[in-house]
C-alpha positions in Angstrom: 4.0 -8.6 20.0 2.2 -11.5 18.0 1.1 -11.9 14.1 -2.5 -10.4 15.4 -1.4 -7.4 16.6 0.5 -6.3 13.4 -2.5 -6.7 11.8 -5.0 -5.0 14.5 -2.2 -2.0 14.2 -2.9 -2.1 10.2 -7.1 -2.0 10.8 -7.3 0.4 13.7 -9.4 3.5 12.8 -12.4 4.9 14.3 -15.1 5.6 11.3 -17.0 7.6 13.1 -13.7 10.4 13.1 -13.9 10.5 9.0 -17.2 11.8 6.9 -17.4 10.2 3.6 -16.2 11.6 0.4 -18.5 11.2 -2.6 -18.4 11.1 -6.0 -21.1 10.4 -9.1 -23.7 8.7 -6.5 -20.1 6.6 -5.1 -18.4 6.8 -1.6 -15.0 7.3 -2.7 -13.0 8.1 0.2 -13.4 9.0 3.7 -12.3 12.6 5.3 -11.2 13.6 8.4 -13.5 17.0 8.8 -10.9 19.3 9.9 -9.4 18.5 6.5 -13.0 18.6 4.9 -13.2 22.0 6.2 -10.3 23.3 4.0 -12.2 22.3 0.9 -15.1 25.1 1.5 -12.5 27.1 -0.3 -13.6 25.3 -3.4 -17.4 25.6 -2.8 -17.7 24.7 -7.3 -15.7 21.8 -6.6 -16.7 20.4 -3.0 -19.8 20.5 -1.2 -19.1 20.3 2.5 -22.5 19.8 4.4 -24.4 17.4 6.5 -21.6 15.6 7.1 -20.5 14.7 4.1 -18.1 15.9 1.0 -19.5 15.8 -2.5 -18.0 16.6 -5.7 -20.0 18.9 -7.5 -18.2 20.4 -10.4 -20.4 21.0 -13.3 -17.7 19.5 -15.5 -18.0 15.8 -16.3 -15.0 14.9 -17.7 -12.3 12.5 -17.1 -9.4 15.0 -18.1 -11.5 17.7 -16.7 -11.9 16.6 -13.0 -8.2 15.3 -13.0 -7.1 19.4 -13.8 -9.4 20.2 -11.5 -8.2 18.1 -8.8 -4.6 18.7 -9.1 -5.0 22.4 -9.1 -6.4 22.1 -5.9 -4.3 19.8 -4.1 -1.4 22.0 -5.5 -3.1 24.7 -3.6 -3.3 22.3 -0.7 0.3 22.0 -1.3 1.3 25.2 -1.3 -0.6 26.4 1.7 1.3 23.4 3.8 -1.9 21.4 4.3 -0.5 18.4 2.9 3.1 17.1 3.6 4.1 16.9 -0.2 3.0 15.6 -4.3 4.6 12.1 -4.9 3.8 12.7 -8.8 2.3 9.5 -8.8 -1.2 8.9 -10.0 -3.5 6.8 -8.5 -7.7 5.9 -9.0 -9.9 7.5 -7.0 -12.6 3.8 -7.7 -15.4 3.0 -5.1 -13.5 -0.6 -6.1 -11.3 -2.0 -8.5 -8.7 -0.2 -9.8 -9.5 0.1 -13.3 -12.8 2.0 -12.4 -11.1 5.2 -12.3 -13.5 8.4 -11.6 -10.5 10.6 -11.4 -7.0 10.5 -10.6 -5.4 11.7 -7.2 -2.1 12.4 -6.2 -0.6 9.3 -4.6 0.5 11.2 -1.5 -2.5 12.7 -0.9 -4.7 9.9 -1.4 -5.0 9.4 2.6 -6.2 13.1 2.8 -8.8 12.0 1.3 -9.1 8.8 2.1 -9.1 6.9 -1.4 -7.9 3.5 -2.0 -4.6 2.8 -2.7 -3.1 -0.2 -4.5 0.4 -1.9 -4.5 2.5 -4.5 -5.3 4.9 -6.8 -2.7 7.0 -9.8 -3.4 8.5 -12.5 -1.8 11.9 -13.2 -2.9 12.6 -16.7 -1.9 15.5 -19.1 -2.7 16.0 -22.8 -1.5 18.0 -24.6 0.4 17.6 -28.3 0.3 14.1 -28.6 1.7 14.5 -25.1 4.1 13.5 -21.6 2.3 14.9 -18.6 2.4 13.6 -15.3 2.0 15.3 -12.2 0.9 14.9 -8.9 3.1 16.3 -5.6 2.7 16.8 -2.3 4.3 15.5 0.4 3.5 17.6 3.3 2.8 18.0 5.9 5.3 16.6 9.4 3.7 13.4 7.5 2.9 10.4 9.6 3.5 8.3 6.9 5.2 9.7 3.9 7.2 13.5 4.9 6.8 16.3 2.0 8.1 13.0 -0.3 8.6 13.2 -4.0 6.9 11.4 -4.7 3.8 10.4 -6.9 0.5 12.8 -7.7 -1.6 10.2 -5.6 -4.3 7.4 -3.6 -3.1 5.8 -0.5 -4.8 2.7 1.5 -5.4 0.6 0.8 -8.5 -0.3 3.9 -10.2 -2.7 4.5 -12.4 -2.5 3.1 -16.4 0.5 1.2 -15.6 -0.2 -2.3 -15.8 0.1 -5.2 -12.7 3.1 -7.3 -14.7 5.2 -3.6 -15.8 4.7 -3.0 -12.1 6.3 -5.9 -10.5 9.0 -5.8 -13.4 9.9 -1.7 -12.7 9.8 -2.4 -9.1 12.0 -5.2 -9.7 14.0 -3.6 -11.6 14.7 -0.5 -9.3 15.2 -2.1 -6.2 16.6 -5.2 -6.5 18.4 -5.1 -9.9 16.1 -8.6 -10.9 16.0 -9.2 -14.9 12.5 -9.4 -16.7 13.1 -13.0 -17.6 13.2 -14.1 -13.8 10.4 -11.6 -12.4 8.2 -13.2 -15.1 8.3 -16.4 -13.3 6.8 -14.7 -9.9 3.5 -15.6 -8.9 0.5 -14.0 -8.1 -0.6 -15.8 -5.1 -3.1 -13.5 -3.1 -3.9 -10.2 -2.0 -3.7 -8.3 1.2 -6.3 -5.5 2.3 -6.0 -3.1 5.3 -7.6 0.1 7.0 -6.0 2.2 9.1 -5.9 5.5 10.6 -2.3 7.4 9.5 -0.8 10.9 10.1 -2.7 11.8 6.7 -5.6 10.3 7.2 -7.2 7.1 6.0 -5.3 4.5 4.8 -7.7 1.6 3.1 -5.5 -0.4 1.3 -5.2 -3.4 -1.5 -1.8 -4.9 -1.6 -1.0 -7.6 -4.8 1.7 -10.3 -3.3 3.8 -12.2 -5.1 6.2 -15.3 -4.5 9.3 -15.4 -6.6 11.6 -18.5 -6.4 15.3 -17.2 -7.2 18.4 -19.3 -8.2 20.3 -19.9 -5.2 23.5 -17.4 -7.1 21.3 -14.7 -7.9 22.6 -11.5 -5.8 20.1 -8.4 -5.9 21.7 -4.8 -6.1 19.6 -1.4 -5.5 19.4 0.8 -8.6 17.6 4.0 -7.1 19.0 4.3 -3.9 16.2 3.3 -2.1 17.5 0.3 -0.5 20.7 0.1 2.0 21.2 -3.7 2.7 20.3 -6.9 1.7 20.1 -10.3 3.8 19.3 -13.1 2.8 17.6 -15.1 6.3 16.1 -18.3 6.7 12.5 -18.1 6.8 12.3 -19.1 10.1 14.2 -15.8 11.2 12.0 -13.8 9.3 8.8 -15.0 11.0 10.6 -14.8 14.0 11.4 -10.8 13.2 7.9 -10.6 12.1 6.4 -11.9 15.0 8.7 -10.8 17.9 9.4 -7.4 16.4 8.6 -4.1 14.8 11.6 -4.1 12.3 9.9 -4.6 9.2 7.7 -1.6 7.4 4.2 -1.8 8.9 2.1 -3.5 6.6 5.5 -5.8 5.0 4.1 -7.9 8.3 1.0 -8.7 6.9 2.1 -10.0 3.3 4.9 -11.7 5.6 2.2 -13.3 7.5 0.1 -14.5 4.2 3.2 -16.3 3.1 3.5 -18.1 6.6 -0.5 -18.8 6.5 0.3 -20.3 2.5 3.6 -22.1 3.2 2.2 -23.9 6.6 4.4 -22.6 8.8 1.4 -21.0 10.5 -0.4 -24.1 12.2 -4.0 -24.6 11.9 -4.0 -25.5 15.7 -2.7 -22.0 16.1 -5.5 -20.4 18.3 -5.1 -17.4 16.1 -5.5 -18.9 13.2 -8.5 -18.2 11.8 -8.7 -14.8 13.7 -5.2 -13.9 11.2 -7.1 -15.2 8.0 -9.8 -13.1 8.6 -7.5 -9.8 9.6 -5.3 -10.1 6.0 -9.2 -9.7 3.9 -10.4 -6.8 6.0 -13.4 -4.9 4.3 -12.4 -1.8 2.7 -14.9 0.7 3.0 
């Protein structure tokens, strides 16, 4: 196990096992096409041919393609083809986030290969001239990832809800942090993966945050998603990170990006530059 292979795990997928998924002239999302083939049901919605998937409802509209959408992945739903509706909203964007074509389900945005955007944090207190970092577990019944380590904050970012009433409702629920400290995190970098999942294809943008906390603040979970928290030296946590598979997988990158910032990553490391590259991988 090494920092490198966490992130070749996050950026392993074949593209030649997913057809692309257009929309309006843009590649949107990539299918796999034993999924794509479950769309021909919808032949006024989806065009499945030359491999390819286009969206070809005559209706134009914003609030008309969204209805459209979710009545189909209800069906979808329904029928057992995908594992469930999260009830979160995400773009479906050839890029940024606020280019919204329509909006997808956020569980079923690997189905169809979409990009999905999130938000992670660094909790980090000091100790003299030592940091620490907070880590938590993750609860048992979670759906994804359950008893596996994780950021102090981490969510998805769904759609019309904006970066900073993200971080602070994220905050909020999992780690009980008040308004007036998460306002002081800061937006350091961003993360980007691809990788092939269960569902299908993951390309992902993750925002990361640092946020120094006062050495007495204790975090509590407010939603139950959350069983423990430890507070480790940083050194342990790079330690976990890079000896281990404890934490969720793509906490390891984020984790990694703070060791890269904070130097304790070397620049004689031979992997160095090989780990800058990895945490910037090209969406497609």
């Amino acid at each position: 196990m090494s920092f490198l292979d966490h992130i070749r795990t996050c950026n392993r997928w074949e593209p030649s096992d997913f057809i692309p998924f257009n929309l309006d002239g843009h590649c949107v999302g990539h299918l796999r096409p034993s999924f794509a083939e479950h769309l021909r049901r919808w032949p006024e919605v989806f065009e499945v041919t030359g491999g390819r998937v286009t969206w070809v409802h005559p209706l134009p509209g914003f609030a008309d393609r969204n209805q459209v959408l979710q009545e189909v992945l209800a069906a979808l739903d329904r029928d057992g083809l995908v594992t469930y509706l999260h009830g979160e909203l995400y773009p479906v964007t050839p890029g940024d986030r606020t280019r919204a074509l329509m909006l997808i389900d956020r569980a079923c945005a690997p189905y169809f290969g979409v990009r999905a955007f999130g938000q992670h944090m660094n909790g980090i207190v000091r100790d003299g001239d030592r940091l620490q970092m907070w880590v938590t577990r993750r609860a048992a019944n979670r759906r994804v990832y359950p008893l596996h380590l994780d950021h102090l904050a981490a969510g998805g970012l769904p759609w019309g809800v904006t970066l900073k009433d993200n971080l602070r409702k994220e905050c909020r629920e999992e780690a009980n942090i008040p308004e007036e400290l998460v306002d002081w995190a800061r937006p350091v970098s961003a993360v980007t993966y691809c990788r092939n999942s269960e569902r299908g294809l993951k390309p992902d943008v993750m925002y990361c945050y640092d946020l120094e906390l006062p050495p007495d603040f204790e975090p509590s979970c407010t939603d139950g998603e959350v069983e423990a928290f430890y507070l480790w030296p940083v050194e342990q946590v790079m330690e976990t990170v890079r000896e281990t598979d404890e934490f969720k997988l793509n906490c390891n990158l984020v984790i990694i990006d703070f060791l890269i910032r904070h130097g304790y990553i070397s620049q004689d490391s031979p992997d160095y530059l090989p780990i800058i590259q990895g945490l910037r991988s090209p969406l497609p």
